[in-house]
Backbone as numpy.savetxt, mean C-alpha at the origin, in Angstrom:
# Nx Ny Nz CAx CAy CAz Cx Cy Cz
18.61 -19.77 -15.95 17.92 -18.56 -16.41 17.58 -17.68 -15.20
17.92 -16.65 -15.39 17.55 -15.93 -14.09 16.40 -15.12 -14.64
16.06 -14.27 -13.27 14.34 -13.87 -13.12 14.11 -12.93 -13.97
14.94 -12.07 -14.56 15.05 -10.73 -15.41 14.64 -11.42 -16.75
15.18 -12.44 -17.18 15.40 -13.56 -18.20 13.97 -14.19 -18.46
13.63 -14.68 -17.32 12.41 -15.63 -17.14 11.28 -14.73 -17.53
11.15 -13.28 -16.83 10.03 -12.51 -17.46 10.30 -11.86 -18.47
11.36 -11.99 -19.65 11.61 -11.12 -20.29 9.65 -11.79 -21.38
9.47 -10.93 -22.16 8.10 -10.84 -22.77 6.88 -11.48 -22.33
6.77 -11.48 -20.98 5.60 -11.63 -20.11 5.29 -10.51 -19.26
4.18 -10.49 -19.59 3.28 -9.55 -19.02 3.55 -8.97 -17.40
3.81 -8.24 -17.13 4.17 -6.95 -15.68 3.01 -8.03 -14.62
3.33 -8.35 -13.48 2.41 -8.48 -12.54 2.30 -7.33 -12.01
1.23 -7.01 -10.97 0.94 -5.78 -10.62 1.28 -5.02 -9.26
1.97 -3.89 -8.80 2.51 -3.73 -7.93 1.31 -2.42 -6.96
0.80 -2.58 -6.83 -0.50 -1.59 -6.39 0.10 -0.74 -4.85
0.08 0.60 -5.37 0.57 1.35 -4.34 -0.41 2.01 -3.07
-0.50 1.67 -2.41 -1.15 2.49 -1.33 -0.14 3.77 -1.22
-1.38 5.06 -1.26 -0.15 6.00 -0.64 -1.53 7.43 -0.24
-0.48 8.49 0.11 -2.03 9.55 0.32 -2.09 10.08 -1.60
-3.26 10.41 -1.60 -3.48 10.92 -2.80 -4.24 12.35 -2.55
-3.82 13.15 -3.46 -4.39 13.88 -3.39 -3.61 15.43 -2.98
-4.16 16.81 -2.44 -2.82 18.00 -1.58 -3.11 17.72 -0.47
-2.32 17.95 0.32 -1.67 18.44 2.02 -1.46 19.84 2.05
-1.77 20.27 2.91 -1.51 21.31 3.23 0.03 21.68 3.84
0.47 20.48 4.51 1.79 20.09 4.91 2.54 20.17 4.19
2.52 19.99 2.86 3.26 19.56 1.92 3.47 20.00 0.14
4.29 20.23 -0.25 4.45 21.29 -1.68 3.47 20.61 -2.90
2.66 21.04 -3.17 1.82 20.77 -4.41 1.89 19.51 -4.95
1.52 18.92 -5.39 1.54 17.43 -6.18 2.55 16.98 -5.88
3.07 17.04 -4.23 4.18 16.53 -3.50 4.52 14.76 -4.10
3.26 14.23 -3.61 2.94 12.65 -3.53 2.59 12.36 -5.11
2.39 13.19 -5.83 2.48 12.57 -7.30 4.13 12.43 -7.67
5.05 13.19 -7.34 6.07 13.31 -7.58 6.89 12.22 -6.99
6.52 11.65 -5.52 7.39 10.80 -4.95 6.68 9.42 -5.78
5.39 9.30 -6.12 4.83 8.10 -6.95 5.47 8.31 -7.99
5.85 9.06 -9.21 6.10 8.99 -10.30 7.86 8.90 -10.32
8.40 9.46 -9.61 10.16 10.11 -9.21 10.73 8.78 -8.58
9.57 7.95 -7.82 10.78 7.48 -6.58 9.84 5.70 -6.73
8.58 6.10 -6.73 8.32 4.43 -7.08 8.10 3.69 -8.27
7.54 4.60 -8.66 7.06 4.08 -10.22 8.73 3.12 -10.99
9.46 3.85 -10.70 10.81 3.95 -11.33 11.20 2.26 -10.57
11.32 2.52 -9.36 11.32 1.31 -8.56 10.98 -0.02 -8.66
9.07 0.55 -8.97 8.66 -1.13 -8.99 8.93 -1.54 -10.45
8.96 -1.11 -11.52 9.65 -1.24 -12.84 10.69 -2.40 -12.87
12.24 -1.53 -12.52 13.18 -2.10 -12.12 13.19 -3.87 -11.38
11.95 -3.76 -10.21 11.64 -5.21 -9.64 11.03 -6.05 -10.99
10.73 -5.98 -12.04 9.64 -6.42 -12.56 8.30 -6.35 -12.40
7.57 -5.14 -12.10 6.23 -5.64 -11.65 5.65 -4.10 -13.05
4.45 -3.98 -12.66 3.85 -2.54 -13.10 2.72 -1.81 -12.40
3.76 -0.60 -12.11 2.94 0.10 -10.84 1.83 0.51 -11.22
0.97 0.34 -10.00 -0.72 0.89 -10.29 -0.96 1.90 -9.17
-1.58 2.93 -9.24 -2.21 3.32 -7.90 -3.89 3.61 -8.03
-4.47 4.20 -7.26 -6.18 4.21 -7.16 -5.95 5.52 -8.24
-5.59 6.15 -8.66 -6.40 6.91 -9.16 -5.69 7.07 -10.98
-5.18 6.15 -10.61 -4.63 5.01 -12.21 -5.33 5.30 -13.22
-6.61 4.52 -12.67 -7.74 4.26 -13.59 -8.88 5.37 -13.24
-9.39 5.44 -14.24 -10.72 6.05 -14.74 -11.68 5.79 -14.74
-12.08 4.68 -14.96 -13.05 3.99 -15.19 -14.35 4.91 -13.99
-16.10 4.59 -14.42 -16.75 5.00 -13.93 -17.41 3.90 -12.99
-16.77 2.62 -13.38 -17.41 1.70 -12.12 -16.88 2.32 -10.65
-17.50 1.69 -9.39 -17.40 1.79 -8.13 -16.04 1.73 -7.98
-15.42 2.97 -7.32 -13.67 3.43 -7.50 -13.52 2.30 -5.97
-14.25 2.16 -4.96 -14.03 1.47 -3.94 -13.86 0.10 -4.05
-14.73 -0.28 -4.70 -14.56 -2.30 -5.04 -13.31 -1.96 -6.20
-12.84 -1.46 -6.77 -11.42 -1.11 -7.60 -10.52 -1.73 -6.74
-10.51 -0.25 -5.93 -9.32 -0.41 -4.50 -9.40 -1.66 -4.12
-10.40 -2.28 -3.38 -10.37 -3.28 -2.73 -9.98 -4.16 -3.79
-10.26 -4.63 -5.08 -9.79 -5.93 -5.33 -8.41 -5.84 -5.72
-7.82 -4.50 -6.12 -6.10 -4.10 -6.41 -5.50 -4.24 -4.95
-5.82 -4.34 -3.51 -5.38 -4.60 -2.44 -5.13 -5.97 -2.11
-6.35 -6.64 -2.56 -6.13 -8.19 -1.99 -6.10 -9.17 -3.35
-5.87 -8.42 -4.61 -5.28 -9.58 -5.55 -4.38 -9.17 -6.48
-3.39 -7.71 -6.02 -2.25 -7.48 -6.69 -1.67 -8.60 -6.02
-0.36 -9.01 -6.36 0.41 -9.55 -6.33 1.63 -9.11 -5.14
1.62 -7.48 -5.49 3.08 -7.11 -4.34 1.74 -5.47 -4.38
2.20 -4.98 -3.32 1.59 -4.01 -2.37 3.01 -3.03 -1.98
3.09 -1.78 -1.90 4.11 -0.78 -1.78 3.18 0.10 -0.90
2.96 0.04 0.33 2.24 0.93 1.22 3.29 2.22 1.92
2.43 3.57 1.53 3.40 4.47 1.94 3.12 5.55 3.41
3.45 5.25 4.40 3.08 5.65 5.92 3.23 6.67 5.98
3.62 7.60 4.98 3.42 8.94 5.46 2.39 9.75 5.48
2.93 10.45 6.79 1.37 11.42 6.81 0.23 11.04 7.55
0.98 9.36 7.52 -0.18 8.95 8.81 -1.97 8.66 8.44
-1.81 8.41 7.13 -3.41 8.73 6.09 -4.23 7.95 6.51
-4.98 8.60 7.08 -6.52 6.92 7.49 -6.74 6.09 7.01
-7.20 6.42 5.41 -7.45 5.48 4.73 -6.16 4.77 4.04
-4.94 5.21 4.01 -4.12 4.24 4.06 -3.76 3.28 5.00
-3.87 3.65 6.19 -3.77 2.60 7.31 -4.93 1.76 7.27
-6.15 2.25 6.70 -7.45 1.42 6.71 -6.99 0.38 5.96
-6.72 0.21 4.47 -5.81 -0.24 3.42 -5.40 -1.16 3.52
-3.84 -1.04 4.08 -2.81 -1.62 4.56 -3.70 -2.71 5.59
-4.58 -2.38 6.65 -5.25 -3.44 7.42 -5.93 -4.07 6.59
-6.12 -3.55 5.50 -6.99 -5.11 4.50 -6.34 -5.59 4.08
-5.34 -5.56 3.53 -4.01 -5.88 2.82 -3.35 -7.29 3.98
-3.45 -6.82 5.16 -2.76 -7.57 6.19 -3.80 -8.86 6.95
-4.77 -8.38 6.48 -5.82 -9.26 6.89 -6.20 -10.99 6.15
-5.27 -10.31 5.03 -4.76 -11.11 3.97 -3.88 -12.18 3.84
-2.89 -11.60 4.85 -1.48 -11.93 4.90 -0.67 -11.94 3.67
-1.08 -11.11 3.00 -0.33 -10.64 1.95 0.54 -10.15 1.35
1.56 -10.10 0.79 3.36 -9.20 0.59 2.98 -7.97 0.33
3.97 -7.21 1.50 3.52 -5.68 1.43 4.92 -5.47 1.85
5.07 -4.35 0.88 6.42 -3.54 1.55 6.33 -2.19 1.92
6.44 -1.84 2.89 6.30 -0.63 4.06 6.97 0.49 3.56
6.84 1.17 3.31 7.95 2.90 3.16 7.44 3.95 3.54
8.20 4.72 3.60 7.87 6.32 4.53 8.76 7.18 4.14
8.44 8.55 4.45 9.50 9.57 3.74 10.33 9.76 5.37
11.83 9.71 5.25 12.44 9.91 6.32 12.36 10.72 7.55
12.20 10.27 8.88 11.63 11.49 10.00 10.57 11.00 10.75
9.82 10.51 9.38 8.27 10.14 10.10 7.97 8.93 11.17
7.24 9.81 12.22 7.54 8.72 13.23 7.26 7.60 13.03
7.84 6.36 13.29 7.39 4.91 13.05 5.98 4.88 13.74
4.82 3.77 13.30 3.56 3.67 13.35 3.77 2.48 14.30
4.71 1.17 14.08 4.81 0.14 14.21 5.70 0.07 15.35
5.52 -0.01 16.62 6.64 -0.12 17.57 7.17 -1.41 17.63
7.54 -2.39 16.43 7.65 -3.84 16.17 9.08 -3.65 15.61
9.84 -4.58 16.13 11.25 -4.08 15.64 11.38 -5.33 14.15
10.39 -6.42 14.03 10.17 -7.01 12.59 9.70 -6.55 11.66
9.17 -5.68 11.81 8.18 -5.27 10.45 9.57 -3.85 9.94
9.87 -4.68 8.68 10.65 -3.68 8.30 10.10 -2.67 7.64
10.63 -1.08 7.51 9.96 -0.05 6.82 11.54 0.49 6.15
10.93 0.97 4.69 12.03 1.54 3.90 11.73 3.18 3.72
13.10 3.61 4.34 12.65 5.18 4.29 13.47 6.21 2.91
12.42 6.62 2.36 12.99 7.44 1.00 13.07 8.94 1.89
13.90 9.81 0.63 14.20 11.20 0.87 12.87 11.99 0.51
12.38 13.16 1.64 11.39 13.63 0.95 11.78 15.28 -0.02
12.90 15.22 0.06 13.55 16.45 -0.80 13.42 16.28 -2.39
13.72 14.76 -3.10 13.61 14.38 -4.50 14.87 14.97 -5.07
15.79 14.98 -4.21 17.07 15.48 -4.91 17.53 14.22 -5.45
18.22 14.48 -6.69 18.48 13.75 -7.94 19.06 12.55 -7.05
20.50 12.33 -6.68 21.38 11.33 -6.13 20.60 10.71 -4.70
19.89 11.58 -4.06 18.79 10.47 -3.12 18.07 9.60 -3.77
17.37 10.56 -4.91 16.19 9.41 -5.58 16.84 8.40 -5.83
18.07 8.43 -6.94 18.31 7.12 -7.34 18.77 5.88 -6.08
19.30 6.18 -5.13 19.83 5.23 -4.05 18.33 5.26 -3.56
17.10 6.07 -2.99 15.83 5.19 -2.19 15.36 4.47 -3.58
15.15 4.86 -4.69 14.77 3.63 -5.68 15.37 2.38 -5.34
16.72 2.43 -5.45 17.29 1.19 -5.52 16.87 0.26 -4.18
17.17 0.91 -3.22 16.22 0.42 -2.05 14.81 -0.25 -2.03
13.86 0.92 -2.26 12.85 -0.22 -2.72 12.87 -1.09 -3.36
13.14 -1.25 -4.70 13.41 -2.10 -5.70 13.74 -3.43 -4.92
14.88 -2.96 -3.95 15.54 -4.19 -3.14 14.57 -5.00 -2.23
14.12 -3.88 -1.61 12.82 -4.41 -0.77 11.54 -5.29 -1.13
11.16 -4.97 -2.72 10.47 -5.22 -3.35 10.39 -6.75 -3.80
12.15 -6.94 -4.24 12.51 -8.65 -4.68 12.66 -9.00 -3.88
13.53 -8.49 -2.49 13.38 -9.55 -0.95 11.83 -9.89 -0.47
11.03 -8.95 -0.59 9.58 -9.51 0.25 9.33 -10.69 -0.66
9.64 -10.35 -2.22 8.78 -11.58 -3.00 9.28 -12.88 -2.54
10.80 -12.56 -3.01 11.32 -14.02 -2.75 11.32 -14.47 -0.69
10.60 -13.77 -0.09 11.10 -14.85 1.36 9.34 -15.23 1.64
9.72 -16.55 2.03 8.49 -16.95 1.99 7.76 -16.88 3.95
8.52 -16.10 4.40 8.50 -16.08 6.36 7.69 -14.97 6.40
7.08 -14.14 5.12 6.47 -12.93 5.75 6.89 -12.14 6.65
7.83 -11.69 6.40 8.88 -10.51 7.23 8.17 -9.35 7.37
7.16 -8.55 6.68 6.19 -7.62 7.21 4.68 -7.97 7.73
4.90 -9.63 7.97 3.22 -9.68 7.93 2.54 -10.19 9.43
1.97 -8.80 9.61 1.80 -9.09 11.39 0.87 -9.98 11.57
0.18 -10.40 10.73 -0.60 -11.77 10.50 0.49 -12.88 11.15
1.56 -13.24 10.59 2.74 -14.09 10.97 3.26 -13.48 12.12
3.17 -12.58 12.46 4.34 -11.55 13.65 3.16 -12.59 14.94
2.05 -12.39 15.06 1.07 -12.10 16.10 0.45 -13.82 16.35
0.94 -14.72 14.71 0.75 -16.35 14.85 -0.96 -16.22 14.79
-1.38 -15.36 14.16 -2.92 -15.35 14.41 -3.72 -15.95 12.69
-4.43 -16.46 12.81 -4.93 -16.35 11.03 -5.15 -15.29 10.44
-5.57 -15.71 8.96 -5.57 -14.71 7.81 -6.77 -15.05 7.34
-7.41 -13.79 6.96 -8.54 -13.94 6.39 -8.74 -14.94 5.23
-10.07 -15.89 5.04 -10.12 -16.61 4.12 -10.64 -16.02 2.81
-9.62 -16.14 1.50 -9.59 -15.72 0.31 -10.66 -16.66 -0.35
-11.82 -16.57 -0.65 -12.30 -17.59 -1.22 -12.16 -17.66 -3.16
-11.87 -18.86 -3.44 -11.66 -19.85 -4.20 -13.18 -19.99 -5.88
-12.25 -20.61 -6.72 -13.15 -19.87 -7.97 -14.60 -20.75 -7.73
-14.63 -21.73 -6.81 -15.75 -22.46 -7.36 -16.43 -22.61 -5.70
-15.79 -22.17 -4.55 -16.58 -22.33 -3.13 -16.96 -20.86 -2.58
-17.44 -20.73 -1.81 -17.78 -19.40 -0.76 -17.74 -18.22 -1.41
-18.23 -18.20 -2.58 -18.52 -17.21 -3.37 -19.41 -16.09 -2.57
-20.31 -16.50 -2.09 -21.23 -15.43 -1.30 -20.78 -14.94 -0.05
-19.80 -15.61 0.43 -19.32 -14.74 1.40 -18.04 -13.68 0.94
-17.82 -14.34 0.09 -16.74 -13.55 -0.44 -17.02 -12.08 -1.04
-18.59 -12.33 -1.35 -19.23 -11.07 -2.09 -19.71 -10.54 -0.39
-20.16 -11.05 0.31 -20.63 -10.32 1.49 -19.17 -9.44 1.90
-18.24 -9.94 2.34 -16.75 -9.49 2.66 -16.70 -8.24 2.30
-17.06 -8.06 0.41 -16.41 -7.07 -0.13 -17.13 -6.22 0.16
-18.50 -6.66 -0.16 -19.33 -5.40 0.20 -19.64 -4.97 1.14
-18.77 -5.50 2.38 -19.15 -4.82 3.74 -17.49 -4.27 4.13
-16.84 -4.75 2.95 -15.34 -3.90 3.30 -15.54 -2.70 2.62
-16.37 -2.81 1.51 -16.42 -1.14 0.60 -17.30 -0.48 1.68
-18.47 -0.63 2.22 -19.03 0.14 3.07 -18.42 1.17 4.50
-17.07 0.07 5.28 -16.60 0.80 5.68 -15.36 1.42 5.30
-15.22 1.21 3.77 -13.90 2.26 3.52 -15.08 3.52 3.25
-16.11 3.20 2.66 -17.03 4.97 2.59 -17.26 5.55 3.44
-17.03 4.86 4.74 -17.73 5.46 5.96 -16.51 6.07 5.73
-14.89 5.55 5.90 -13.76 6.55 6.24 -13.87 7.72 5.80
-13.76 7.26 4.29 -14.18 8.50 3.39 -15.07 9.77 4.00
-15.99 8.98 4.14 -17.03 10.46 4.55 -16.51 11.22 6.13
-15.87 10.54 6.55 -15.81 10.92 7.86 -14.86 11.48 8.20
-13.39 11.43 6.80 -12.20 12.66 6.71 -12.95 13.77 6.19
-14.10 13.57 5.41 -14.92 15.19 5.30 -14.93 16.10 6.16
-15.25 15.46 7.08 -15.40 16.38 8.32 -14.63 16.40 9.84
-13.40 15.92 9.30 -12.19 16.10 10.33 -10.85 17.24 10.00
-10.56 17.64 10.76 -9.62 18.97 10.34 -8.57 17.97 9.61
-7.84 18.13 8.74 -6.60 17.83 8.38 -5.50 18.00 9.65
-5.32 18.77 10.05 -4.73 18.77 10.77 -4.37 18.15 12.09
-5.57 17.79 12.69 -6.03 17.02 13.58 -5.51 15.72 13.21
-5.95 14.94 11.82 -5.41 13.68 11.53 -3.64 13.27 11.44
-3.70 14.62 10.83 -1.36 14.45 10.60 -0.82 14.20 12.27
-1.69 14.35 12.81 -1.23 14.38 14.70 -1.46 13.56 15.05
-2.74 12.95 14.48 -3.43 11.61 15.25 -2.64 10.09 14.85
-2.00 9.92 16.08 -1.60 8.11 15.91 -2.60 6.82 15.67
-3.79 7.76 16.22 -4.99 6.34 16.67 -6.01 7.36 15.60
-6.15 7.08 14.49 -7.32 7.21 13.48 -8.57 6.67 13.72
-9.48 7.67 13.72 -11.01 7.17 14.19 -11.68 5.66 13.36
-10.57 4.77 13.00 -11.01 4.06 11.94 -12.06 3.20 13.01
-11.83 3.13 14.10 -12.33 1.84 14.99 -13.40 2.37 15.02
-13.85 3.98 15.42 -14.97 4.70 15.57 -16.13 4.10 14.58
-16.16 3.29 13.60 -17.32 3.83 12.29 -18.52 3.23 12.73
């Protein structure tokens, strides 16, 4: 039985996208809704999973403990480097802190973040012309079933660097630290938050080193 087979009427695991949300000034109007809806959505489908991103949901609980628990207990992670977004790189470092399956993408051009010649990154077209989309879909898609199935952590600089991974705690031990964790990981994703308030946009699309260390 193969894997297409195996999940046929079981439920989508969840593929949670990091990406920028929101306009750029850089960039044509609901640019990044279009490459989420055009180029991944379509993608993680195809892998079997069902794409989520932060602003998915509605809900009026705390949008930050959201994020955080769709980071470190989706299943597969689709982080998108363009643009260089703080709080996506903030993200992605929780994600990795994890040692968790993440697959890397960027819109073509953009300078690599990672001067690591292991950590693979998949680069889509940022034009959305018809015959690109379908070949960077297929790409991800590809990227998507290779991260699942290799068990060496091929993007995970956790494994790159031989260093540990944060401890995930368990349904019945370290519950309170686990609640301390979160709530001192939501605190400094608000600090990010508040603190792109008052940074030029522009300033950040330039910046390699994001004031994340600053908070």
């Amino acid at each position: 039985m193969n894997k297409k087979e195996n999940n046929a009427g079981k439920e989508k695991k969840t593929c949670f996208v990091i990406m920028p949300i929101g306009e750029l000034s850089s960039y044509p109007p609901d640019h990044f809704r279009h490459v989420y809806e055009d180029i991944f959505v379509p993608a993680i489908l195809k892998a079997g999973y069902q794409p989520k991103r932060a602003d998915d949901t509605k809900a009026s609980h705390m949008i930050q403990v959201g994020i955080l628990n769709d980071i470190v207990k989706s299943p597969m992670v689709i982080c998108d480097l363009s643009s260089r977004n703080p709080n996506v790189l903030f993200e992605l470092g929780i994600r990795q802190a994890f040692d968790l399956p993440v697959v890397l993408v960027q819109e073509k051009d953009t300078p690599r973040i990672f001067d690591i010649s292991t950590i693979n990154t998949i680069d889509y077209r940022k034009e959305l012309i018809y015959h690109e989309v379908i070949k960077d879909r297929a790409n991800i898609t590809k990227a998507i079933m290779e991260t699942e199935d290799n068990q060496k952590g091929i993007n995970s600089i956790i494994k790159l660097l031989e260093i540990s991974s944060a401890q995930k705690a368990n349904d019945n031990n370290n519950n309170d630290d686990a609640n301390v964790l979160l709530f001192t990981l939501t605190n400094q994703l608000q600090k990010v938050i508040n603190r792109l308030d008052d940074i030029d946009e522009g300033t950040l699309k330039n910046d390699t080193n994001p004031t994340l260390l600053n908070l």
